[in-house]
PAPANU-497668 format. One record per residue: x, y, z of N, C-alpha, C in turn; residue in one letter. Coordinates in steps of 0.05 Angstrom, whole numbers, plus 5000, padded with zeros to 4 digits. Layout:
<pts>
+------+------+------+-------+-------+-------+------+------+------+------+
! n_xx ! n_yy ! n_zz ! ca_xx ! ca_yy ! ca_zz ! c_xx ! c_yy ! c_zz ! code !
+------+------+------+-------+-------+-------+------+------+------+------+
!    X !    Y !    Z !     X !     Y !     Z !    X !    Y !    Z !    A !
...
+------+------+------+-------+-------+-------+------+------+------+------+
</pts>
This chain:
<pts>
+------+------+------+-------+-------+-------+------+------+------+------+
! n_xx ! n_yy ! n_zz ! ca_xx ! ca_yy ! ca_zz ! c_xx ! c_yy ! c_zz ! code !
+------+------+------+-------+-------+-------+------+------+------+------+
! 3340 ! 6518 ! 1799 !  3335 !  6542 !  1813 ! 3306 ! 6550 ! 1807 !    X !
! 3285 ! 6568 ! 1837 !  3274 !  6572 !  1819 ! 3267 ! 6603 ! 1822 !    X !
! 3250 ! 6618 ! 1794 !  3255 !  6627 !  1795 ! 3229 ! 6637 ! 1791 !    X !
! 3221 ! 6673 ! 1801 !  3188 !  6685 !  1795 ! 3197 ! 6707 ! 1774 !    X !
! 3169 ! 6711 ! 1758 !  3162 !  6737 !  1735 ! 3144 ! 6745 ! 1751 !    X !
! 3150 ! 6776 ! 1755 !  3143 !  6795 !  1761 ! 3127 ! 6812 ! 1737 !    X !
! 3104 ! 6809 ! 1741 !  3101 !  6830 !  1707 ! 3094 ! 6864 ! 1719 !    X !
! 3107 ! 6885 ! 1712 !  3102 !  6911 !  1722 ! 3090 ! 6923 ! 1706 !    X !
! 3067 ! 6940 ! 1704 !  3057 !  6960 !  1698 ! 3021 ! 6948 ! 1694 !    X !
! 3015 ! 6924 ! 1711 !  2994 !  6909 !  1701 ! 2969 ! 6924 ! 1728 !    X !
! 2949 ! 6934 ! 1727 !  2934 !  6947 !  1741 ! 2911 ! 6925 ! 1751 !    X !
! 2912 ! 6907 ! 1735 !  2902 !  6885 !  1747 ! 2918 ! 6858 ! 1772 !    X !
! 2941 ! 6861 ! 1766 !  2965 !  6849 !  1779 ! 2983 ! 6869 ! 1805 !    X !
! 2980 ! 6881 ! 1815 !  2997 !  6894 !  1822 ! 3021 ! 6884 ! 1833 !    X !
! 3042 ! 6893 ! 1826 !  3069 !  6874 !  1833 ! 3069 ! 6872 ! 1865 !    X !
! 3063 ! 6882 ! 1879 !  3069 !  6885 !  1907 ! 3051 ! 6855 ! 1911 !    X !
! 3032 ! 6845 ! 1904 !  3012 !  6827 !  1909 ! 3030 ! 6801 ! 1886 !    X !
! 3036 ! 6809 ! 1860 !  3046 !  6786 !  1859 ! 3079 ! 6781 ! 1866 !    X !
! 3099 ! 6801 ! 1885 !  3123 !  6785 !  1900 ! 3112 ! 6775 ! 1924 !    X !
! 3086 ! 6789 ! 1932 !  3069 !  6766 !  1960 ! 3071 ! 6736 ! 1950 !    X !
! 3053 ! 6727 ! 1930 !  3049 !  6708 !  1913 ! 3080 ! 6690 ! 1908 !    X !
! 3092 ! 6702 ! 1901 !  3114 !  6689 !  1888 ! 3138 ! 6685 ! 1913 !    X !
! 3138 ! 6699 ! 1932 !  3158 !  6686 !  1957 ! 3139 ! 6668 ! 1974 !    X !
! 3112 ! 6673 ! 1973 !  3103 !  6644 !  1984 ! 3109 ! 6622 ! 1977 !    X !
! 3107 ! 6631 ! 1946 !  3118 !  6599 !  1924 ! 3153 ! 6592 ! 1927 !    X !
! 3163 ! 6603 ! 1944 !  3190 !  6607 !  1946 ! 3200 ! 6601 ! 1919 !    X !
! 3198 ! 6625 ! 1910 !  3216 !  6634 !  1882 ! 3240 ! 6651 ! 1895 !    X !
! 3269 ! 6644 ! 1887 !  3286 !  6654 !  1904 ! 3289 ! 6675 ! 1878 !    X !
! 3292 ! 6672 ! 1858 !  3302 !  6696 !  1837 ! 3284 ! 6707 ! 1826 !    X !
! 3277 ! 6746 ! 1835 !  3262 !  6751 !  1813 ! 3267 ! 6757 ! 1790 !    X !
! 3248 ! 6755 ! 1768 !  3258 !  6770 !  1744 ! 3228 ! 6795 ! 1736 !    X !
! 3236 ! 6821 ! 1724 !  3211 !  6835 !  1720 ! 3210 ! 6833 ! 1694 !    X !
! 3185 ! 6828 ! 1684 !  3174 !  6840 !  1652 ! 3157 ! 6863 ! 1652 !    X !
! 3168 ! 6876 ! 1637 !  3156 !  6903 !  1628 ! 3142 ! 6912 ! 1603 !    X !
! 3120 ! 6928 ! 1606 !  3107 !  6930 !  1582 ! 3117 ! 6940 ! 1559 !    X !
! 3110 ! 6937 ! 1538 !  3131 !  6945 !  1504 ! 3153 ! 6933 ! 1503 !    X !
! 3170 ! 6952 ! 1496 !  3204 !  6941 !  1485 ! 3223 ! 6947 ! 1503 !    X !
! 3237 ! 6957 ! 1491 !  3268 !  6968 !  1497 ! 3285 ! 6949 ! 1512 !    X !
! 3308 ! 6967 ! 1536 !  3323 !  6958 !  1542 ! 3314 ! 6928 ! 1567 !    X !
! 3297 ! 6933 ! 1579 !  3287 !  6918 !  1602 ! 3269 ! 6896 ! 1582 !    X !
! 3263 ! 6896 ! 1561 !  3242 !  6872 !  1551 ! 3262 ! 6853 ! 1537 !    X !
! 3289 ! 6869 ! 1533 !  3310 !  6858 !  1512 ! 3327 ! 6842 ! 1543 !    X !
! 3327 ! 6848 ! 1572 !  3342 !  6843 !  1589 ! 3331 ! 6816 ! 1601 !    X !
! 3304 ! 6817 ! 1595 !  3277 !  6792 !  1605 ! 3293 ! 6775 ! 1591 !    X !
! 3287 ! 6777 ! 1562 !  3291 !  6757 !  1537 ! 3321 ! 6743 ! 1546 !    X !
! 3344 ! 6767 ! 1553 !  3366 !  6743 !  1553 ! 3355 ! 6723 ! 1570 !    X !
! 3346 ! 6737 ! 1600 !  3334 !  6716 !  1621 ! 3323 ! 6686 ! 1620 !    X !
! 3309 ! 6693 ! 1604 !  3291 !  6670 !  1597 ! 3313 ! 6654 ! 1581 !    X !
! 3326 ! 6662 ! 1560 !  3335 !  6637 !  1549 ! 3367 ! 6638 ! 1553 !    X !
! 3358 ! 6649 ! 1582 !  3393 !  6626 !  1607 ! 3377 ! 6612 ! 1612 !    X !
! 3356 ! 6601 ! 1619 !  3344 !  6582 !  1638 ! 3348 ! 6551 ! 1620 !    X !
! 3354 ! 6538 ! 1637 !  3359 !  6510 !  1648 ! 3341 ! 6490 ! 1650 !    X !
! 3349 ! 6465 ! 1631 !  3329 !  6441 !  1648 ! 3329 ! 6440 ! 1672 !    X !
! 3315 ! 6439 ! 1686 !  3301 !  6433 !  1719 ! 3294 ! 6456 ! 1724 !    X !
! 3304 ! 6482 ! 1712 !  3295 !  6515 !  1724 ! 3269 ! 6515 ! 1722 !    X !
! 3254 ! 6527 ! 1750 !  3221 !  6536 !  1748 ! 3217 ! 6556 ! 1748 !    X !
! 3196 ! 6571 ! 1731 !  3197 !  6589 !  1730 ! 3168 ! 6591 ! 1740 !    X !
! 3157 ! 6611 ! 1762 !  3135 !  6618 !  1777 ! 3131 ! 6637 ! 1763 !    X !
! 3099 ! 6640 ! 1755 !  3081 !  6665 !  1753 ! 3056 ! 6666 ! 1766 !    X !
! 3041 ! 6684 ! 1776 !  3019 !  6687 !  1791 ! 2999 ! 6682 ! 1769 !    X !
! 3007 ! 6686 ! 1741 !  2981 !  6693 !  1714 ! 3003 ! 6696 ! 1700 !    X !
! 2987 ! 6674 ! 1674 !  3006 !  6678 !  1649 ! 3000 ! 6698 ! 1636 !    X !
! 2992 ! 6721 ! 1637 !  3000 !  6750 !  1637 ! 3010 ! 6760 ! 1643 !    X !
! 3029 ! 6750 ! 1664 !  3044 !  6760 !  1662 ! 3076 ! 6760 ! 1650 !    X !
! 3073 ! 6745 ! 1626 !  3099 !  6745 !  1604 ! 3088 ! 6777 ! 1590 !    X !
! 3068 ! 6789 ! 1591 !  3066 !  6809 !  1574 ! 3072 ! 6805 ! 1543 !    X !
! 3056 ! 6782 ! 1537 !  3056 !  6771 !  1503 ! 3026 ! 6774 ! 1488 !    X !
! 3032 ! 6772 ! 1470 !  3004 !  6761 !  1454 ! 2998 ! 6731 ! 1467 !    X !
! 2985 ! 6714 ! 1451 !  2969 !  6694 !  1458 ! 2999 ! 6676 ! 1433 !    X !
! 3002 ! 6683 ! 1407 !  3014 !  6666 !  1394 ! 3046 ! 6661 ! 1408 !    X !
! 3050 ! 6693 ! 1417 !  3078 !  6692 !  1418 ! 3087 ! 6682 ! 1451 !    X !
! 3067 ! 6671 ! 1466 !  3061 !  6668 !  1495 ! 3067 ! 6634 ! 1494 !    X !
! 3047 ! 6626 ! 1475 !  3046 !  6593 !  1460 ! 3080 ! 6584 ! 1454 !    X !
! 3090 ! 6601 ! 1439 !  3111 !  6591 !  1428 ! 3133 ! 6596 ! 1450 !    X !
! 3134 ! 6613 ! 1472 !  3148 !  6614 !  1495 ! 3152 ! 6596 ! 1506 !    X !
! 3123 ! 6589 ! 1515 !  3119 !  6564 !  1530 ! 3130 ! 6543 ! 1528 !    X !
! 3123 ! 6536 ! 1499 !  3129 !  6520 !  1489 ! 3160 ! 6508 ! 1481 !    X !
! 3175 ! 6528 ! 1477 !  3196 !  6536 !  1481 ! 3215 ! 6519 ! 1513 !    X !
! 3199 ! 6532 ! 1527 !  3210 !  6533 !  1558 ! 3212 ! 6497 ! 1565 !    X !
! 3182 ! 6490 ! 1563 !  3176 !  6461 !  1557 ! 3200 ! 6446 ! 1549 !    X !
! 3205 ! 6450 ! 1520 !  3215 !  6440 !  1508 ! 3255 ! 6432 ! 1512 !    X !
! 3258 ! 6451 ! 1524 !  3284 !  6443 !  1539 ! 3285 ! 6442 ! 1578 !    X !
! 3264 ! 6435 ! 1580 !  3258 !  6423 !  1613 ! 3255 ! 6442 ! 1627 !    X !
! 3238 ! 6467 ! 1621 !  3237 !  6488 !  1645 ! 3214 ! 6485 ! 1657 !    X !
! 3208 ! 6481 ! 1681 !  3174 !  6468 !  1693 ! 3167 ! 6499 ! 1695 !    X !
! 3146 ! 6500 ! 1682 !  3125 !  6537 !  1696 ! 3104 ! 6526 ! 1710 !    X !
! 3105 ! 6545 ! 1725 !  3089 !  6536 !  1751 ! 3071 ! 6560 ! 1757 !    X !
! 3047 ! 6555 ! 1758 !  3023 !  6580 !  1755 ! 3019 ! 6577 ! 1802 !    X !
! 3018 ! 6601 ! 1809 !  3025 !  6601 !  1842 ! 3002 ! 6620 ! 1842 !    X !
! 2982 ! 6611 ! 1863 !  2959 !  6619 !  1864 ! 2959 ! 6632 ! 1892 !    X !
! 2943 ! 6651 ! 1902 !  2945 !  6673 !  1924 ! 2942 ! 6651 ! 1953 !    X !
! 2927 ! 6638 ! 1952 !  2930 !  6619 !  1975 ! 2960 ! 6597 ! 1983 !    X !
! 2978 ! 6600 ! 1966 !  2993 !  6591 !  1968 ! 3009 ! 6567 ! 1949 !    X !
! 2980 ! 6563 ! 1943 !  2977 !  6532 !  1913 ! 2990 ! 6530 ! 1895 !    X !
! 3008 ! 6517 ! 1878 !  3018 !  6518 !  1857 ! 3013 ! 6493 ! 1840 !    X !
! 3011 ! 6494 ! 1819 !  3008 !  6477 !  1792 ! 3022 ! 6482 ! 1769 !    X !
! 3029 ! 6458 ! 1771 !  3062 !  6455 !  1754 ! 3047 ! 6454 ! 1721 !    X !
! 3058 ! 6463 ! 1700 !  3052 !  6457 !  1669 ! 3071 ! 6447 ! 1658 !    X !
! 3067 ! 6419 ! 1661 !  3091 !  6402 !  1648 ! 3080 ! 6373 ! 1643 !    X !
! 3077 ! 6360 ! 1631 !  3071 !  6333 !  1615 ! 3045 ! 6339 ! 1602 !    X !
! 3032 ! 6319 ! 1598 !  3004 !  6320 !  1585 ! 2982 ! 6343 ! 1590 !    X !
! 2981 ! 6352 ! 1614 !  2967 !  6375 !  1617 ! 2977 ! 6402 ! 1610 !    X !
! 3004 ! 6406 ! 1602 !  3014 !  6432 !  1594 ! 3017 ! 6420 ! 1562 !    X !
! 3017 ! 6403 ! 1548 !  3007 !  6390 !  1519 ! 2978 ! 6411 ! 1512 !    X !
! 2963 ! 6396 ! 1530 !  2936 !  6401 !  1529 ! 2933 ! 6430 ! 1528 !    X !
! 2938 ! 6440 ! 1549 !  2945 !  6467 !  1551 ! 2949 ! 6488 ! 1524 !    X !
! 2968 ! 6477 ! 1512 !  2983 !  6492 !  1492 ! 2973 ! 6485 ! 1469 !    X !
! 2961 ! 6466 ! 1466 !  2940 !  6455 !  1434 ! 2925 ! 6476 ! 1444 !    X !
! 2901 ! 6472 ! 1465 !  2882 !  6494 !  1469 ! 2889 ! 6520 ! 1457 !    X !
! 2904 ! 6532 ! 1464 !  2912 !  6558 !  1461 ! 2919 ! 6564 ! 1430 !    X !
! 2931 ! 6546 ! 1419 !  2929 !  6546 !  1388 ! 2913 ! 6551 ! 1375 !    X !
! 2889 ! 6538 ! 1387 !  2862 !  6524 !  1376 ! 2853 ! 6561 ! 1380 !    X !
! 2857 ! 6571 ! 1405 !  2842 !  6589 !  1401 ! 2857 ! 6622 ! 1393 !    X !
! 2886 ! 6615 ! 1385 !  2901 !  6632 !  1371 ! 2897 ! 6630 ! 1341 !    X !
! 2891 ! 6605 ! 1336 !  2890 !  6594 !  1308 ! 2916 ! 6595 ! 1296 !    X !
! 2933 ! 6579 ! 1308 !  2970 !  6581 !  1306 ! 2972 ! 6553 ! 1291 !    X !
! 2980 ! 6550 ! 1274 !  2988 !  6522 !  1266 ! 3009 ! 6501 ! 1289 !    X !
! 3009 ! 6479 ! 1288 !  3026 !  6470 !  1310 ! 3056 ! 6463 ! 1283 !    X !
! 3081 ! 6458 ! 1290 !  3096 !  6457 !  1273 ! 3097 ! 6436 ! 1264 !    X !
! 3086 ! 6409 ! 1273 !  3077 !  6384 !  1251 ! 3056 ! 6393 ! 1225 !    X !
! 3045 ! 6419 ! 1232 !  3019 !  6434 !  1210 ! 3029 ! 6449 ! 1197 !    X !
! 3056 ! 6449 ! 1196 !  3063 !  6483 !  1193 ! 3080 ! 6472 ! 1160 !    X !
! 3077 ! 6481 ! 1136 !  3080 !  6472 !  1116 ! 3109 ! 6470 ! 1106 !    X !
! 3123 ! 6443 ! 1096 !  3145 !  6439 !  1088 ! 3178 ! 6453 ! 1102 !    X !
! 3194 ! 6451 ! 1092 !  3218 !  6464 !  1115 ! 3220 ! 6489 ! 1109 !    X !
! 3241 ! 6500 ! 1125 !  3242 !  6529 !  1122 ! 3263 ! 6539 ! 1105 !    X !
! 3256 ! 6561 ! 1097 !  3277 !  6564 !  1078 ! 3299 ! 6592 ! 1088 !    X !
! 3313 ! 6595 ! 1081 !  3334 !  6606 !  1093 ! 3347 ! 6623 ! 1075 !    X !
! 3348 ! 6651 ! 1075 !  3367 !  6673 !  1061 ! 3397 ! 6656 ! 1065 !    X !
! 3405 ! 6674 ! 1040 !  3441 !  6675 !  1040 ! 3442 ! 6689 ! 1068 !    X !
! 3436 ! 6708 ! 1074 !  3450 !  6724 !  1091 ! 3437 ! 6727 ! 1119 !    X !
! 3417 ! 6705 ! 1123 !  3403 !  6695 !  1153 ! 3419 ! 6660 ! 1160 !    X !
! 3428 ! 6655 ! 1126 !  3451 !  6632 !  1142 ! 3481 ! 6634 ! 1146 !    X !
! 3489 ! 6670 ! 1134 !  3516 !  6675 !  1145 ! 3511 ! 6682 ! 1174 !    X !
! 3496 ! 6695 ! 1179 !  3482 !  6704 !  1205 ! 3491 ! 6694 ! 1229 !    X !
! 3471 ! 6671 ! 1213 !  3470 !  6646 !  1242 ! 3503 ! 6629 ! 1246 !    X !
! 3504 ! 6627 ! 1225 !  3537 !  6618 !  1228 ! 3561 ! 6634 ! 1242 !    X !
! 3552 ! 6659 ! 1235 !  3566 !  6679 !  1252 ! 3557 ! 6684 ! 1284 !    X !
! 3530 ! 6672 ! 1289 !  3531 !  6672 !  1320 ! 3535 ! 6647 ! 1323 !    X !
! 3542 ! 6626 ! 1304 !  3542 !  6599 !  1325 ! 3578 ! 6605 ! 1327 !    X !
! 3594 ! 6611 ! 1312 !  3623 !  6614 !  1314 ! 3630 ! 6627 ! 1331 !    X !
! 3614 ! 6647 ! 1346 !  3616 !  6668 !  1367 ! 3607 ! 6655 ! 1395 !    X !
! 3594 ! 6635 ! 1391 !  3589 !  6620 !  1405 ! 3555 ! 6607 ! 1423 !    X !
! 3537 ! 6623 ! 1402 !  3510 !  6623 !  1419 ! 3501 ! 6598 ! 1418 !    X !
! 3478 ! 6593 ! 1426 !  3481 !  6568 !  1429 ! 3455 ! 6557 ! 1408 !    X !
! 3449 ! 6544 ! 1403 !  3422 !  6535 !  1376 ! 3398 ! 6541 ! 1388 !    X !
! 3405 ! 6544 ! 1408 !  3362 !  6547 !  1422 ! 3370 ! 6573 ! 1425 !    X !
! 3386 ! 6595 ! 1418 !  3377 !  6620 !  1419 ! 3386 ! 6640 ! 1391 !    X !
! 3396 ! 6613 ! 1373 !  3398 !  6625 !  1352 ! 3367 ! 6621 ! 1339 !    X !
! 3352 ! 6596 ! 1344 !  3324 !  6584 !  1334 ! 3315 ! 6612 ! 1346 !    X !
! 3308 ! 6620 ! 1373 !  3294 !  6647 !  1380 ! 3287 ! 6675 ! 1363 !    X !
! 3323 ! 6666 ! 1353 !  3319 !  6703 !  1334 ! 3300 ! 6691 ! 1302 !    X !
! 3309 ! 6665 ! 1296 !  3297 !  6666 !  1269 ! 3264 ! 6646 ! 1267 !    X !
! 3254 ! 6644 ! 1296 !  3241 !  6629 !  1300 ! 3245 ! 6599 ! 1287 !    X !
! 3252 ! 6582 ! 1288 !  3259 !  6552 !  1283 ! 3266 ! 6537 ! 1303 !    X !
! 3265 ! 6507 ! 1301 !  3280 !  6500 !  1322 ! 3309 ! 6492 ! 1323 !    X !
! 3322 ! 6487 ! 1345 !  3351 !  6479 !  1344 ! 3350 ! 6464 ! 1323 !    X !
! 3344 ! 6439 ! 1323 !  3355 !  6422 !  1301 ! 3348 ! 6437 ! 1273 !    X !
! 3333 ! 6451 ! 1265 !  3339 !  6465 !  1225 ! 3353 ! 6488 ! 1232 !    X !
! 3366 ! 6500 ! 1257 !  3388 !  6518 !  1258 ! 3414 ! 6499 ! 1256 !    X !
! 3412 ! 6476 ! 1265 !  3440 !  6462 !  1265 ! 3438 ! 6455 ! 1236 !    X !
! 3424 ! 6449 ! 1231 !  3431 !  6442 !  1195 ! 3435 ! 6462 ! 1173 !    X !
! 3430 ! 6487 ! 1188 !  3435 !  6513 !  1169 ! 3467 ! 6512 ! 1177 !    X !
! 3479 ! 6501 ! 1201 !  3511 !  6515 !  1215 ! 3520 ! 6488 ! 1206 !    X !
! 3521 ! 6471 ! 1204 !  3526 !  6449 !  1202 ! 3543 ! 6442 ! 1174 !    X !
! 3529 ! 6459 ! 1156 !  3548 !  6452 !  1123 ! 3567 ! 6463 ! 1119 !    X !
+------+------+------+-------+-------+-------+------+------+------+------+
</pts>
């Protein structure tokens, strides 16, 4: 499926200009991100991690996730990492997909200039509270799934399955 981010409250973006943008790119589902927190940034987040290998997700500007630069990286990266193609849709109609070696490239860059360690850099395993591995055991028994238990404690699936796993 695929699907567009809408980012609202961006004065440089205006949403009306990017659902122009994003039904050209025939994005059939929108989703909005909104600036700060609350209920609608917490409603994005489930969004994003329902999405699906083969799901695309269209943005006019990767500003419009409304992130920092580190926490934008690790999204991405994220998205990547279980087959979601992002696709940057440009006002003429254009789109360019970020997926193989150029969305690699992409995402070292951005490190480089977040100064984010990549997680082959990132020092020894993680260590885990008593009560961040009843936690997780308690949402994997409830049923969530490892790539959105890794979300809450930042890690990836596989050292969440080995925290649920014993």
């Amino acid at each position: 499926m695929r699907y567009g981010l809408i980012a609202c409250g961006l004065p440089d973006l205006p949403e009306r200009e990017q659902r122009a943008v994003l039904e050209r790119a025939r994005a059939t589902v929108l989703l909005k991100a909104f600036a700060g927190g609350g209920a609608e940034a917490r409603k994005l987040e489930d969004q994003l991690f329902a999405l699906r290998a083969g799901d695309e997700l269209v943005v006019q500007d990767l500003s419009a996730f409304l992130r920092e630069t580190d926490s934008l990286i690790r999204l991405l990266g994220d998205l990547m990492e279980i087959g979601v193609v992002v696709i940057l849709a440009s006002e003429d109609g254009s789109c360019t997909e970020l997926s193989g070696s150029g969305a690699t490239a992409l995402l070292r860059a951005l490190r480089g200039l977040a100064n984010i360690p990549t997680r082959s850099e990132q020092p020894g395993r993680r260590r885990f509270s008593v009560f961040q591995i009843d936690y997780a055991r308690r949402l994997y028994d409830e049923g969530r799934s490892l790539r959105f238990i890794g979300m809450i404690f930042q890690a990836s699936p596989d050292e969440i399955w080995k925290v649920v796993n014993r």
